[in-house]
N, CA, C and O atoms as a GROMACS GRO file, in nm:
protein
  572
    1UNK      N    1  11.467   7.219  13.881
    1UNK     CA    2  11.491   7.345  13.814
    1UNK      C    3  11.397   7.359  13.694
    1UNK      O    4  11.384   7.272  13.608
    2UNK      N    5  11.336   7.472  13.696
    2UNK     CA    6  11.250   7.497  13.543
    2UNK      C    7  11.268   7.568  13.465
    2UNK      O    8  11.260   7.690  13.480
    3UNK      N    9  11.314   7.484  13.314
    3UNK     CA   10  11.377   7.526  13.191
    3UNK      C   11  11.307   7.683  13.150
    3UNK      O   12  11.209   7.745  13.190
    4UNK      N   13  11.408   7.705  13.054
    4UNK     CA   14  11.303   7.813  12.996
    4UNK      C   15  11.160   7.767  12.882
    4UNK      O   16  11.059   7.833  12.858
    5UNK      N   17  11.190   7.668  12.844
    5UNK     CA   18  11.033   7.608  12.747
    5UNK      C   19  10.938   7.593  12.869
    5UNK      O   20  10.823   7.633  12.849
    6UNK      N   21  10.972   7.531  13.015
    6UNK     CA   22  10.825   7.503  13.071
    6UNK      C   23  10.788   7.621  13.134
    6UNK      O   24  10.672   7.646  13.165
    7UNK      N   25  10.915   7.720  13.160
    7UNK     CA   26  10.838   7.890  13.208
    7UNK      C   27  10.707   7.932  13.116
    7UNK      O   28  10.590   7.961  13.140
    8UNK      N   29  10.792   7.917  12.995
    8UNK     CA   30  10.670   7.942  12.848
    8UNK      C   31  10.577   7.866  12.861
    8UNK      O   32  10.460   7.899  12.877
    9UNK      N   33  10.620   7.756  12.855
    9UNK     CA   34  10.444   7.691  12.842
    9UNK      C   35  10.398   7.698  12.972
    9UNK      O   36  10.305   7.617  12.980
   10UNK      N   37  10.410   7.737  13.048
   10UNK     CA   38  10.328   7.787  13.239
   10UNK      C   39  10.304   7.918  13.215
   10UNK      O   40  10.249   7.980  13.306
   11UNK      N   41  10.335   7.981  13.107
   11UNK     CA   42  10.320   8.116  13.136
   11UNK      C   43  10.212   8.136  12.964
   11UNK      O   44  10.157   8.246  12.960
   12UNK      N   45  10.198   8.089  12.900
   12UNK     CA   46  10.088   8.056  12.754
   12UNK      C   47   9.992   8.024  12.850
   12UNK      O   48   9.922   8.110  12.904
   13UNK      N   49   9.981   7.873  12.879
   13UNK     CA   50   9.865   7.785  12.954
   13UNK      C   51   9.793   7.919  13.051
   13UNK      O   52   9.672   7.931  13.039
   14UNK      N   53   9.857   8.009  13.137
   14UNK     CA   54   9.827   8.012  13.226
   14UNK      C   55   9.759   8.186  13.182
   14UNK      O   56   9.673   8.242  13.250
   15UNK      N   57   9.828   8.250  13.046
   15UNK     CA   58   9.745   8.352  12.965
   15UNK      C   59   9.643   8.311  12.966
   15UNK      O   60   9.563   8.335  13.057
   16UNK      N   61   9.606   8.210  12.830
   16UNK     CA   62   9.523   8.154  12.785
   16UNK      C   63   9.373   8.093  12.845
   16UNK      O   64   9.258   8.100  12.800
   17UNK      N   65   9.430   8.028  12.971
   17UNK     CA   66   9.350   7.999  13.044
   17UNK      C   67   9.383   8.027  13.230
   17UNK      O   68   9.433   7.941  13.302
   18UNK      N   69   9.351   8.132  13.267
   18UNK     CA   70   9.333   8.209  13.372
   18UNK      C   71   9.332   8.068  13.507
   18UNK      O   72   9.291   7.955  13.480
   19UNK      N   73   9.373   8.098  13.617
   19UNK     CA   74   9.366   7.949  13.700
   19UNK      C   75   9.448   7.853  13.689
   19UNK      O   76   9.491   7.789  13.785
   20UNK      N   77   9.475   7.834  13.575
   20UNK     CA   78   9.581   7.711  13.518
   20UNK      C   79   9.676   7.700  13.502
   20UNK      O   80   9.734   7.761  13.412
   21UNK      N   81   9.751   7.594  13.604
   21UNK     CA   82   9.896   7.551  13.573
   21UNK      C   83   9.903   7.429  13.488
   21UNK      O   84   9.816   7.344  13.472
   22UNK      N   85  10.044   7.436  13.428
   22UNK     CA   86  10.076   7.340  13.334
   22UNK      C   87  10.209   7.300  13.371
   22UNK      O   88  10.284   7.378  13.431
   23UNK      N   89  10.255   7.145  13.326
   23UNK     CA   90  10.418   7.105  13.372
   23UNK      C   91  10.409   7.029  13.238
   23UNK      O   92  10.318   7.031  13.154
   24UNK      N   93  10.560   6.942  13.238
   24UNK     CA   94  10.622   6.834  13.176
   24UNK      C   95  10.627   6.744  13.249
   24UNK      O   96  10.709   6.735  13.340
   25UNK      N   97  10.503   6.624  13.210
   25UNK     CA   98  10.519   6.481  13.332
   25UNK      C   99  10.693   6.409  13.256
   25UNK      O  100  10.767   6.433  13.161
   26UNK      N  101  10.687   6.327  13.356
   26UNK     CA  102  10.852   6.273  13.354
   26UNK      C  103  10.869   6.162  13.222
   26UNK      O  104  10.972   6.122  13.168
   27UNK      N  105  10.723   6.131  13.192
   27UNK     CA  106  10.748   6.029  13.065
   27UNK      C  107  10.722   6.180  12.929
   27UNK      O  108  10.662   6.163  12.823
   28UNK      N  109  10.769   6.279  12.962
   28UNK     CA  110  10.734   6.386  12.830
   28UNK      C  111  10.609   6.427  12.786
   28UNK      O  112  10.586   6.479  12.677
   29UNK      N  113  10.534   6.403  12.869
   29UNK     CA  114  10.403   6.408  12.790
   29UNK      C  115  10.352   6.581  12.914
   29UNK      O  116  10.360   6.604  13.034
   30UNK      N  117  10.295   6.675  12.768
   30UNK     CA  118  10.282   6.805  12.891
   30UNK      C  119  10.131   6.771  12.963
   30UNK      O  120  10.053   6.685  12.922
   31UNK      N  121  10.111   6.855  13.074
   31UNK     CA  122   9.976   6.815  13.150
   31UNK      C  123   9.995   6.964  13.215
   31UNK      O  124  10.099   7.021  13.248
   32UNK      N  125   9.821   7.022  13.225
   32UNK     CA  126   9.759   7.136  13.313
   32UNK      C  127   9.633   7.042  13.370
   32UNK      O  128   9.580   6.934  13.344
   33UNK      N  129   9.619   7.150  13.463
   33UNK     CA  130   9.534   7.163  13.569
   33UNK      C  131   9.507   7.266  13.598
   33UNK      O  132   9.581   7.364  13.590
   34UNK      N  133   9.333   7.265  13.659
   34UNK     CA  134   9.260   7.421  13.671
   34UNK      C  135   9.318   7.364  13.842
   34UNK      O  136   9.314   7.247  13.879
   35UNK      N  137   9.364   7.472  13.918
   35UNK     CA  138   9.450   7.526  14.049
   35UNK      C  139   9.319   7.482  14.121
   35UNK      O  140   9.210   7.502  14.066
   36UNK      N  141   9.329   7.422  14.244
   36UNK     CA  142   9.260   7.341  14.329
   36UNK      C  143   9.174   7.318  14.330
   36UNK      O  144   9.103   7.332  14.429
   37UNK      N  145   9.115   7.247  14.169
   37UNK     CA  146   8.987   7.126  14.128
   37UNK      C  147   9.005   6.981  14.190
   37UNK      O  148   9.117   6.931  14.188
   38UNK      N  149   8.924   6.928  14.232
   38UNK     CA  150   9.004   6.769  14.221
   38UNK      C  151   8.912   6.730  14.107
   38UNK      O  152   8.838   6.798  14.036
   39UNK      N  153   8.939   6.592  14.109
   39UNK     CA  154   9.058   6.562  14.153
   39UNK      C  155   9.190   6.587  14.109
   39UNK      O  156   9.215   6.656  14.010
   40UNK      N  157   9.302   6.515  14.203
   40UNK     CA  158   9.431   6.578  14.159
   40UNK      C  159   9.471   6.472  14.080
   40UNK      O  160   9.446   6.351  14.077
   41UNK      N  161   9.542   6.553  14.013
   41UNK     CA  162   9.641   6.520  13.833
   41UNK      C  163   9.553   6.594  13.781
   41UNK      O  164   9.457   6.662  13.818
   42UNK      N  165   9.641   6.548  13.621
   42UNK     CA  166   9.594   6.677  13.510
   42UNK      C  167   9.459   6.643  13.493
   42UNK      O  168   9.403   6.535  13.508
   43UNK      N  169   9.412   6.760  13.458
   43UNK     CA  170   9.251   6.758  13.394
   43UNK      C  171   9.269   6.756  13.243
   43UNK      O  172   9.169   6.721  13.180
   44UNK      N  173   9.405   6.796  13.157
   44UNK     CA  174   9.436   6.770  13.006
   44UNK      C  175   9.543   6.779  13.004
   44UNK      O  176   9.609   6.850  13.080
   45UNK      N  177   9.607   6.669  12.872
   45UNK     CA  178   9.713   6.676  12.875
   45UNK      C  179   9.717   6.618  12.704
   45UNK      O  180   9.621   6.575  12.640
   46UNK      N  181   9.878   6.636  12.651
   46UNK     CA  182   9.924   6.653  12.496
   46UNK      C  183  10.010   6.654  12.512
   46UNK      O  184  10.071   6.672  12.618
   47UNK      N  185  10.057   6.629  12.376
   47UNK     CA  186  10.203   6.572  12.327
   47UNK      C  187  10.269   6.751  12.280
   47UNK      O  188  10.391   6.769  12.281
   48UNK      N  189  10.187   6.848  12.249
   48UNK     CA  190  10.268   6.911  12.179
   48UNK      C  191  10.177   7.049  12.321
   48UNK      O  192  10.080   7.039  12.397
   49UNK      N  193  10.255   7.137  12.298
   49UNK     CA  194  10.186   7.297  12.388
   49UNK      C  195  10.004   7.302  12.306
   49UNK      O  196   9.900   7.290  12.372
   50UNK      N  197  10.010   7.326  12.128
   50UNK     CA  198   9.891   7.292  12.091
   50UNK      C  199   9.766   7.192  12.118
   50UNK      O  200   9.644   7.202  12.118
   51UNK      N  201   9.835   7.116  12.134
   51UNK     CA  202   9.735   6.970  12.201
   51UNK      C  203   9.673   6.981  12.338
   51UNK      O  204   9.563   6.950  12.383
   52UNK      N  205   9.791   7.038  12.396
   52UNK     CA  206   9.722   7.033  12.549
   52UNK      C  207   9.653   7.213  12.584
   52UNK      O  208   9.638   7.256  12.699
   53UNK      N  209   9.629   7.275  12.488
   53UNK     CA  210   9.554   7.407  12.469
   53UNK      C  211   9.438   7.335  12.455
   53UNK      O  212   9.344   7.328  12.534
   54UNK      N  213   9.452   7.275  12.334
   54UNK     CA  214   9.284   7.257  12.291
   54UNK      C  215   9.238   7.143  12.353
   54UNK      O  216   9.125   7.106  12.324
   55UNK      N  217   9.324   7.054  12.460
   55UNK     CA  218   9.279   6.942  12.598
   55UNK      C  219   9.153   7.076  12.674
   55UNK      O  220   9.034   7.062  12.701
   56UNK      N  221   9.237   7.185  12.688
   56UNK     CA  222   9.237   7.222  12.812
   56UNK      C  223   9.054   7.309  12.714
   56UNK      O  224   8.948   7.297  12.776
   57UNK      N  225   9.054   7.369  12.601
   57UNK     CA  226   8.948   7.410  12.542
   57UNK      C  227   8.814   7.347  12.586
   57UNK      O  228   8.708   7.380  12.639
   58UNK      N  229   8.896   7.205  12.518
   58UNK     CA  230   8.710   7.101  12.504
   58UNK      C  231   8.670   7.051  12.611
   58UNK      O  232   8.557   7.005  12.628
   59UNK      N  233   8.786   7.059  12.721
   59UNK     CA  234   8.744   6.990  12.873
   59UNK      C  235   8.761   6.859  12.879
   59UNK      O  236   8.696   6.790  12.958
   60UNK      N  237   8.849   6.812  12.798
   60UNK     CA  238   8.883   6.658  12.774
   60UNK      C  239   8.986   6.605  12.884
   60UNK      O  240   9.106   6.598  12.858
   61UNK      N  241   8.934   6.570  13.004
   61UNK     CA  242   9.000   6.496  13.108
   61UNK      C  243   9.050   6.336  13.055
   61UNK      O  244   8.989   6.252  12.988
   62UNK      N  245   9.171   6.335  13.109
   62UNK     CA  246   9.261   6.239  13.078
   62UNK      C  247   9.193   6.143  13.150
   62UNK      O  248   9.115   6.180  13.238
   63UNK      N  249   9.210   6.013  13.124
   63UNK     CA  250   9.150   5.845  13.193
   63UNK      C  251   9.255   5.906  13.329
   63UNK      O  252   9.361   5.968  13.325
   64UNK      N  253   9.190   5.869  13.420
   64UNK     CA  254   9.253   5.864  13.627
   64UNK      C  255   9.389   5.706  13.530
   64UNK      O  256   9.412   5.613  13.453
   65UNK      N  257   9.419   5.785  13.612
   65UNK     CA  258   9.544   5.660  13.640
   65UNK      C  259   9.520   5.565  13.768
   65UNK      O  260   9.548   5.594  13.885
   66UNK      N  261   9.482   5.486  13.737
   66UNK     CA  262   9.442   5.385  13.839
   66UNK      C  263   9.539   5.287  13.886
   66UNK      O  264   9.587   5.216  13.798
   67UNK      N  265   9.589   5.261  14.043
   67UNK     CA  266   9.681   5.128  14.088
   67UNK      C  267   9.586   4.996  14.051
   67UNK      O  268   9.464   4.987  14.042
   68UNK      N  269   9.696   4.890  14.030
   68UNK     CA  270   9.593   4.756  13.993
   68UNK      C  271   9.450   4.738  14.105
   68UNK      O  272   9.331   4.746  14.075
   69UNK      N  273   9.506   4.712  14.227
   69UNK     CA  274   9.347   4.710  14.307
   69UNK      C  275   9.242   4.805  14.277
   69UNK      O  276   9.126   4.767  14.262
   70UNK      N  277   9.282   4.941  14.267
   70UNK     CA  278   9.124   5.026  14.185
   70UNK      C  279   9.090   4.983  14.045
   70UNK      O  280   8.971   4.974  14.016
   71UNK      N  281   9.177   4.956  13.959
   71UNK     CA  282   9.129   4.893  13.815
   71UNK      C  283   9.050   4.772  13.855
   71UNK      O  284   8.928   4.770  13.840
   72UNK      N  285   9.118   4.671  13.905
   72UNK     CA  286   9.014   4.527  13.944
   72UNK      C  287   8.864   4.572  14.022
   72UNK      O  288   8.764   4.535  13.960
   73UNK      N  289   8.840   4.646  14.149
   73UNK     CA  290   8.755   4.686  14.229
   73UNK      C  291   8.666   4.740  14.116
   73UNK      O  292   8.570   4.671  14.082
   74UNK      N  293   8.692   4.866  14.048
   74UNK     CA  294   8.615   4.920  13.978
   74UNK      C  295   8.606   4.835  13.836
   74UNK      O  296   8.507   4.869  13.771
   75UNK      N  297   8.653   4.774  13.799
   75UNK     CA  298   8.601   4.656  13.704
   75UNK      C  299   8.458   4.557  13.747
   75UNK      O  300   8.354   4.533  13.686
   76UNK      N  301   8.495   4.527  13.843
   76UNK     CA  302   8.418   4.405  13.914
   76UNK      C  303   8.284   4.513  13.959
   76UNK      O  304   8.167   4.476  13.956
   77UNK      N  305   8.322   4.628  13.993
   77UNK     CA  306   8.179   4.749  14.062
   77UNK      C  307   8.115   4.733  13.881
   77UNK      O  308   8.013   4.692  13.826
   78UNK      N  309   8.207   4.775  13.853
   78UNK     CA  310   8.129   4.812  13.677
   78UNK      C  311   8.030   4.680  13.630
   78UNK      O  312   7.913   4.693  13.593
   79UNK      N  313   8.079   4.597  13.636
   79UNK     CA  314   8.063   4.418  13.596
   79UNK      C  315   7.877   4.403  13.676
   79UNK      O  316   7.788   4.335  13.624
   80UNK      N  317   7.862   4.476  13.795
   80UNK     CA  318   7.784   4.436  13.864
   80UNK      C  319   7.662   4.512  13.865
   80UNK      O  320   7.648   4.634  13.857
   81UNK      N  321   7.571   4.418  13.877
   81UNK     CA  322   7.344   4.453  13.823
   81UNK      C  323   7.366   4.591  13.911
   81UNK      O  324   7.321   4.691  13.856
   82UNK      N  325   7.403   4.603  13.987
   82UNK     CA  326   7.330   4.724  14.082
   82UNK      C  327   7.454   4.743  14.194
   82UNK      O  328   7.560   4.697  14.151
   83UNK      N  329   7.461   4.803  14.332
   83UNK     CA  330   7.522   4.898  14.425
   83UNK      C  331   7.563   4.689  14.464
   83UNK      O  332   7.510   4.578  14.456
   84UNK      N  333   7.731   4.775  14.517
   84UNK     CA  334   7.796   4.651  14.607
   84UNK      C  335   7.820   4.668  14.720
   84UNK      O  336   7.822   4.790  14.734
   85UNK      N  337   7.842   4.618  14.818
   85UNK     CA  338   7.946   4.644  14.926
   85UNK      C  339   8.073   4.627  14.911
   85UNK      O  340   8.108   4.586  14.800
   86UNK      N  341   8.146   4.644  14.981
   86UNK     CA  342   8.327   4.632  14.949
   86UNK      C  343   8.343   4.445  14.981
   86UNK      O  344   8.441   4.398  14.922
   87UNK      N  345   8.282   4.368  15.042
   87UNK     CA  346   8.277   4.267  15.071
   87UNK      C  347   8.260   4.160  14.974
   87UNK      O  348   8.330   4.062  14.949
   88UNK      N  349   8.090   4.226  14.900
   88UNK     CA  350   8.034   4.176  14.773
   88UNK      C  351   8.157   4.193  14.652
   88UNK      O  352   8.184   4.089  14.592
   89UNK      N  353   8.246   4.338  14.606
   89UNK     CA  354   8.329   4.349  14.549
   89UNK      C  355   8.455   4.279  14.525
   89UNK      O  356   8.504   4.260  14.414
   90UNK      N  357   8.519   4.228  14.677
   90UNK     CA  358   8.567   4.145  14.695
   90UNK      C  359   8.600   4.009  14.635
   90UNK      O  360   8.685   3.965  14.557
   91UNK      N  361   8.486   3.954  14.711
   91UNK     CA  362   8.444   3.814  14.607
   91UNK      C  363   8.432   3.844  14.509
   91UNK      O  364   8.523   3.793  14.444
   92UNK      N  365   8.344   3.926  14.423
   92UNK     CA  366   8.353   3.882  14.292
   92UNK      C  367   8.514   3.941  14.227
   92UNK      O  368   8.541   3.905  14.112
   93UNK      N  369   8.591   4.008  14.285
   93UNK     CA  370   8.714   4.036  14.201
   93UNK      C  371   8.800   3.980  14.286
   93UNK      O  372   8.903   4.045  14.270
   94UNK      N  373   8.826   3.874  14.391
   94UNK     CA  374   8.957   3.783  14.419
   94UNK      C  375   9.027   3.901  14.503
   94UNK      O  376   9.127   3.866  14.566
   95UNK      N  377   8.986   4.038  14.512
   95UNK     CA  378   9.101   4.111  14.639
   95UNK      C  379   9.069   4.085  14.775
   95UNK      O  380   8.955   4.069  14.819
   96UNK      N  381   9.145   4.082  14.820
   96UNK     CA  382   9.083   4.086  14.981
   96UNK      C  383   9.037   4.194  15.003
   96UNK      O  384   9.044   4.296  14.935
   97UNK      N  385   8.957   4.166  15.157
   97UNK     CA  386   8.848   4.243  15.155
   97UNK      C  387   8.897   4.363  15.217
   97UNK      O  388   8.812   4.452  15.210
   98UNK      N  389   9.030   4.408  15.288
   98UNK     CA  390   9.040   4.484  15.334
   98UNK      C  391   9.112   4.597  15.196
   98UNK      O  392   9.094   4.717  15.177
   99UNK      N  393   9.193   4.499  15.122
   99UNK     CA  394   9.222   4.576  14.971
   99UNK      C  395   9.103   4.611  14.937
   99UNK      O  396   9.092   4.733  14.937
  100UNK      N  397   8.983   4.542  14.900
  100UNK     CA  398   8.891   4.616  14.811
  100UNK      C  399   8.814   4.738  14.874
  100UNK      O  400   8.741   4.820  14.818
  101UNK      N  401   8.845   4.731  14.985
  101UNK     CA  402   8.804   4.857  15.055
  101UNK      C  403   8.865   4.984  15.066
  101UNK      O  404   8.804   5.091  15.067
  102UNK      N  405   8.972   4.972  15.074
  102UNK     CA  406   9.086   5.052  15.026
  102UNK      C  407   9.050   5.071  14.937
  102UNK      O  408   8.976   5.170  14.944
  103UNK      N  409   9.058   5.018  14.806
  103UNK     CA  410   9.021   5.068  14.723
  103UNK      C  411   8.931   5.142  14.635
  103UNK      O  412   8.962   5.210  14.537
  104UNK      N  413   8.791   5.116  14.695
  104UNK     CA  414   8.673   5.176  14.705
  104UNK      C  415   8.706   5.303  14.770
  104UNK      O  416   8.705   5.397  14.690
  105UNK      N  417   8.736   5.336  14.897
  105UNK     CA  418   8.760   5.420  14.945
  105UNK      C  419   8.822   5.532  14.872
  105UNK      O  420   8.782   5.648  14.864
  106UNK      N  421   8.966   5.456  14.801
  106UNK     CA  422   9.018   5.606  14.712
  106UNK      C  423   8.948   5.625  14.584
  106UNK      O  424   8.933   5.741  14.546
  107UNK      N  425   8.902   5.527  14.512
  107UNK     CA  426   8.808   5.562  14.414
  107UNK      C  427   8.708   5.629  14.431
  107UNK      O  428   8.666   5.704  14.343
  108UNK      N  429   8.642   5.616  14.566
  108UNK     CA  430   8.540   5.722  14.586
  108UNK      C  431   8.590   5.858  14.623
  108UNK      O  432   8.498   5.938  14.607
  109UNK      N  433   8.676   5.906  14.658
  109UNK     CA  434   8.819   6.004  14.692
  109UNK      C  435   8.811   6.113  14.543
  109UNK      O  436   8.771   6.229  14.531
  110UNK      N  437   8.864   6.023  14.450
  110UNK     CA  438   8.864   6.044  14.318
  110UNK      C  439   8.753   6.095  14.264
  110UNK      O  440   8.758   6.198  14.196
  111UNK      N  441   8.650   6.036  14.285
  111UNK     CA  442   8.469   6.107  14.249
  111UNK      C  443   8.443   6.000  14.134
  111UNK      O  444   8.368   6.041  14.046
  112UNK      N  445   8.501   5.847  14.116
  112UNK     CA  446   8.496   5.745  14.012
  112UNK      C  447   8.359   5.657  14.112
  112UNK      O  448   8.288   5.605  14.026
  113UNK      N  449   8.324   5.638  14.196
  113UNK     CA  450   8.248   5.571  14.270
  113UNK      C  451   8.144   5.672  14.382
  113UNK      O  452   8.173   5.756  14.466
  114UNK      N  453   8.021   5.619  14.338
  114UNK     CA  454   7.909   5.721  14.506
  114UNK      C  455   7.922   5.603  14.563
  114UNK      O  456   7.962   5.502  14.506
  115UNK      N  457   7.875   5.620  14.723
  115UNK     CA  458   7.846   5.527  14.835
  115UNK      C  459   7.745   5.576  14.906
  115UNK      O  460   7.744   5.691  14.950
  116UNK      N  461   7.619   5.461  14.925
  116UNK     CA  462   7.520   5.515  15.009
  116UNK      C  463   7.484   5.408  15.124
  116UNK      O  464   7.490   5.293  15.078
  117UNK      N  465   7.456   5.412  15.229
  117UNK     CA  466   7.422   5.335  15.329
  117UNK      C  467   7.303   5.276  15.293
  117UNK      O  468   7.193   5.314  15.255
  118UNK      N  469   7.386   5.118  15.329
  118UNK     CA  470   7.235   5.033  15.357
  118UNK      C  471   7.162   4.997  15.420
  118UNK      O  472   7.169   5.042  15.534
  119UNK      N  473   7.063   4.912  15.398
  119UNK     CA  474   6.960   4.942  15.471
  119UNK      C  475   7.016   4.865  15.603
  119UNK      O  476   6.959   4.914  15.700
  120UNK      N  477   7.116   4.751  15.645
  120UNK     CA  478   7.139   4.717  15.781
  120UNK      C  479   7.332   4.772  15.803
  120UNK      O  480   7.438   4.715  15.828
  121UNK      N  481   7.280   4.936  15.772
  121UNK     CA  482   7.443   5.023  15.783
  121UNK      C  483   7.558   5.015  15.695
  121UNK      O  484   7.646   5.100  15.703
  122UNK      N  485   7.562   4.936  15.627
  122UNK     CA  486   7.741   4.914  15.512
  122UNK      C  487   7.658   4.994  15.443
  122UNK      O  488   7.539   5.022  15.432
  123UNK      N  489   7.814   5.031  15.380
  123UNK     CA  490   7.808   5.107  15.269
  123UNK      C  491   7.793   5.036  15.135
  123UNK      O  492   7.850   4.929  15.113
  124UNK      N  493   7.697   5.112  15.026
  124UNK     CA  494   7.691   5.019  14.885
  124UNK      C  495   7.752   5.085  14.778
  124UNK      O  496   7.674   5.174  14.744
  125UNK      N  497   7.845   5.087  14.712
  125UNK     CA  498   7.903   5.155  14.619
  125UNK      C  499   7.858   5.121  14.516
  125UNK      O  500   7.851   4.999  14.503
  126UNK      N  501   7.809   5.204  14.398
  126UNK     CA  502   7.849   5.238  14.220
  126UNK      C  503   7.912   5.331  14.144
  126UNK      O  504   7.925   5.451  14.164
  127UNK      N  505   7.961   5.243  14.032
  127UNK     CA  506   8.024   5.341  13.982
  127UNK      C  507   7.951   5.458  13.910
  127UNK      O  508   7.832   5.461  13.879
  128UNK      N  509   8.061   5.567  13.884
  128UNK     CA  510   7.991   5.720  13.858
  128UNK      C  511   8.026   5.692  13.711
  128UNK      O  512   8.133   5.647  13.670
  129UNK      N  513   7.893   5.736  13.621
  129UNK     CA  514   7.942   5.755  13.487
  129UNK      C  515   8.077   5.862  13.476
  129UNK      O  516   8.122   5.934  13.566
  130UNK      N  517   8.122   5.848  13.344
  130UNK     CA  518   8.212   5.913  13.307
  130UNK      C  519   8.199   6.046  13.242
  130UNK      O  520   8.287   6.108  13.182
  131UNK      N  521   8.025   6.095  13.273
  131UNK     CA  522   8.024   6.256  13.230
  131UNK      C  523   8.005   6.316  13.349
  131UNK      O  524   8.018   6.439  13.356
  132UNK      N  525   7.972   6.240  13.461
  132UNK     CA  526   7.958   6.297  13.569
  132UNK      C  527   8.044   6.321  13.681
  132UNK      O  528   8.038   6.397  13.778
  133UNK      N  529   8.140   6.219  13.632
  133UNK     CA  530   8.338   6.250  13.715
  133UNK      C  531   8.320   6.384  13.769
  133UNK      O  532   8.342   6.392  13.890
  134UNK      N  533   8.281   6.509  13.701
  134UNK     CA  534   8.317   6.619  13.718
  134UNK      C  535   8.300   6.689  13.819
  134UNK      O  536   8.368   6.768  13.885
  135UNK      N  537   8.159   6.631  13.822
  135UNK     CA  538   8.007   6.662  13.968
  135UNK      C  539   7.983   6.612  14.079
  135UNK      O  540   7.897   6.644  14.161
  136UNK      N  541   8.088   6.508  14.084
  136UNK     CA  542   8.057   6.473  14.198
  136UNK      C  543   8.170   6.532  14.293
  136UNK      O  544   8.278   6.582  14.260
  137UNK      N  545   8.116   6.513  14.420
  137UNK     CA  546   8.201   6.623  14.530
  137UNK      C  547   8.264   6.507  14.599
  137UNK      O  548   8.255   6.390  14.562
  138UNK      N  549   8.332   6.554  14.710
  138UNK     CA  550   8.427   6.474  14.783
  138UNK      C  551   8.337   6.362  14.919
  138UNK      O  552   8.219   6.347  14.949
  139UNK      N  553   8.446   6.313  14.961
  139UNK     CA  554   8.373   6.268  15.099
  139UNK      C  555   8.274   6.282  15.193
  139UNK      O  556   8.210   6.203  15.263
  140UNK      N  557   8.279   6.463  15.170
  140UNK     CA  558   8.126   6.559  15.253
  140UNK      C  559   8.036   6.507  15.209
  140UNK      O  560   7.958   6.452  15.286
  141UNK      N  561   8.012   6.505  15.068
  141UNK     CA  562   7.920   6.492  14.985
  141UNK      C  563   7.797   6.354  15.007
  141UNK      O  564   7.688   6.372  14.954
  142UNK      N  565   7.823   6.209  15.094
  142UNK     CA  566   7.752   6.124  15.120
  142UNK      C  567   7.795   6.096  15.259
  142UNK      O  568   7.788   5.980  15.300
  143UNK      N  569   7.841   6.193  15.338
  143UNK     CA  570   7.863   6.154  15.493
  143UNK      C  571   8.004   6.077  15.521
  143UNK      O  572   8.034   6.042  15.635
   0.00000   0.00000   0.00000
C-alpha cells in the first residue's frame, strides 16, 4: 500500500524531474530512477526528499550493490595488468570457475565489466571505469 508521503514524494520527483520514479527502499533510505535506464536500481538516492532531488540534479549514481562473488570477481578483474578470462579470474580470486563466470556475466549485465574475444575464442573481461558505467550498453553491445 502507498502512504500518502511516498504519493508526494513520486509525485515532486516525478514534477521535478520528468521520467522519474521514486520509492522508500525497506532500510528507509528514499531512491529514484530515470523509467527504463539500466541498469536496474536507483540511479540516486538520500536520506531526506532534498537529498535525493539534488542525487537526482548532479547525476550522482549510487555504488551497484554487489553479491559477494561480483565484489571478489571484480576485485581480482580490478587487481589485474590487463583483460582476464573468467578462468584467469578464478584463480586469482579462489571462486570457482563456474561462480566466477557467473559472475562476470552479471557484472557485465550491469555495464561494471566489457568482454572481448580472444584471440583462440574466450572471452577477456575488464573492468569499466566508473565515469563510463553510464555508456556502456548491454549484452548487444560486444556480441
Amino acid at each position: 500500500m502507498i502512504t500518502p508521503s511516498e504519493r508526494t514524494l513520486a509525485a515532486v520527483v516525478g514534477q521535478a524531474f520528468p521520467g522519474w520514479r521514486a520509492w522508500r527502499q525497506p532500510d528507509g533510505v528514499l531512491a529514484a530512477r530515470r523509467g527504463g535506464s539500466p541498469p536496474a536500481g536507483a540511479h540516486a538516492r538520500g536520506a531526506t526528499p532534498g537529498e535525493l532531488l539534488d542525487a537526482i540534479k548532479a547525476g550522482r549514481a549510487p555504488a551497484p550493490d554487489l553479491r559477494p562473488p561480483e565484489a571478489t570477481a571484480l576485485a581480482a578483474l580490478s587487481a589485474a595488468a590487463g583483460p582476464r578470462t573468467a578462468r584467469q579470474v578464478s584463480d586469482a580470486s579462489g571462486l570457482a570457475a563456474s561462480t566466477a563466470a557467473k559472475a562476470l556475466a552479471s557484472l557485465r549485465a550491469r555495464g561494471l565489466v566489457a568482454r572481448r574475444r580472444g584471440q583462440r575464442g574466450s572471452w577477456h573481461y575488464t573492468p569499466v571505469a566508473a565515469a563510463q558505467c553510464g555508456q556502456v550498453s548491454g549484452p548487444a553491445a560486444d556480441g
